[in-house]
N, C-alpha and C positions, 0 to 999 in steps of 0.2 A: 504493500500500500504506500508505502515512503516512496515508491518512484513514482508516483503518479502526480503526487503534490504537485512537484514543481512545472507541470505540466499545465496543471490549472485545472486538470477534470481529467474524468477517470470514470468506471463503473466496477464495482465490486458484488458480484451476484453469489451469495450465499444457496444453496440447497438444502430448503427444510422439509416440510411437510404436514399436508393440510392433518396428520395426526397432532402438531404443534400446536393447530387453533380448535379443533374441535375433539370428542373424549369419542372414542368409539372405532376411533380411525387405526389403533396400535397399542399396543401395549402401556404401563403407566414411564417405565424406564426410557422406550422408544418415543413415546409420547413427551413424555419432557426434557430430553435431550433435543427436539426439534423444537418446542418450543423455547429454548435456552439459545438455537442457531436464531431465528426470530428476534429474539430480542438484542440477542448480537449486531444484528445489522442494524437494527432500530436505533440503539446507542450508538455504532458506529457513524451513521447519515450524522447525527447531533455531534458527536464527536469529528468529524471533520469538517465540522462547521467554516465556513469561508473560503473552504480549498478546491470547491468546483468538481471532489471526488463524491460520487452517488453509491449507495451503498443500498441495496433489495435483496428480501429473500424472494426466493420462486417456492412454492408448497403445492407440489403434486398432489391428485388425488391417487385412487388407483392407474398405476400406470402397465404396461407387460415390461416386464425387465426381466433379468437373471433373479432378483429380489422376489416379485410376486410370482416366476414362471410356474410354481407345486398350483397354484391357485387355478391359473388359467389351465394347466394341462389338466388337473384333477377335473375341471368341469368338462373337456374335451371327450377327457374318458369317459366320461359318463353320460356324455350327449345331452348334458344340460349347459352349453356355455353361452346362452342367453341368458342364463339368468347371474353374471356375472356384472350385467349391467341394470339390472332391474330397480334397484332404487335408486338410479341417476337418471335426471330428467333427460340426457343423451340416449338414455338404455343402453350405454355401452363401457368398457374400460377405455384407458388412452393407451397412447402409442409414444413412444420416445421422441419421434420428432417434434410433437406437439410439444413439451419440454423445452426443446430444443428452440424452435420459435420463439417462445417466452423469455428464452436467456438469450436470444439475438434481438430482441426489441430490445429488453433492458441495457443492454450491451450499445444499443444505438442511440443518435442522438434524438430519434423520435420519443425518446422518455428520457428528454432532455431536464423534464421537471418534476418526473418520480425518482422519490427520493425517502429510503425509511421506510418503505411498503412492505408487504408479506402479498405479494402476487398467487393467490389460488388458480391452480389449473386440475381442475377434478372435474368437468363436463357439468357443474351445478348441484353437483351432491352433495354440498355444505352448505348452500343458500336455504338448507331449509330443514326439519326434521323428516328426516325419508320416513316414508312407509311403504310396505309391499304392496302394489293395486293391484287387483284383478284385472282382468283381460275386458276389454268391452265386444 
């Protein structure tokens, strides 16, 4: 982060997760180690206050990675992998590029004036208390 000072600005994108802002999302250990990355950056924005350096976390929802792969293949196996997305208003999990996207906004100067955020990218399955709907 010290090279960027003298630069004038800079983007510093932390990797948390939406288990950091909501209870339900991971475990209590997993859970509050990402929210602990959250408030890092939050302090951090404040603390490089005047130096033109930006500092965000990003907080995946479900994503397919090497991380949740047991999740996605167990439903594959079982011919249930629809319902992997069923309490996200997408009806679906994400994809790594989608991640990816979000840390290349942040990264650019079109979030020239985010700064100190926790960016969610979970398709909308924290805007709200899921429940499981039936089918119409």
């Amino acid at each position: 982060s010290r090279h960027l000072i003298p630069k004038g600005k800079g983007s510093i994108i932390c990797t948390a997760s939406v288990a950091g802002i909501r209870s339900g999302a991971g475990g209590s250990p997993y859970s509050a180690s990402k929210a602990g990355v959250i408030n890092l950056a939050q302090t951090s924005a404040n603390e490089f206050y005047g130096t033109g350096v930006r500092v965000n976390a990003i907080c995946p929802g479900l994503i397919e990675t090497g991380m949740t792969q047991p999740i996605f293949d167990g439903a594959r196996a079982r011919g249930n992998e629809d319902k992997i997305g069923q309490l996200n208003p997408l009806l679906r999990g994400g994809v790594p590029i989608e991640i990816a996207n979000a840390a290349l906004f942040l990264a650019s100067d079109e979030s020239s004036y985010v700064n100190g955020q926790a960016i969610v990218v979970d398709g909308g399955l924290s805007s709200s208390h899921p429940v499981v709907r039936r089918k119409r």
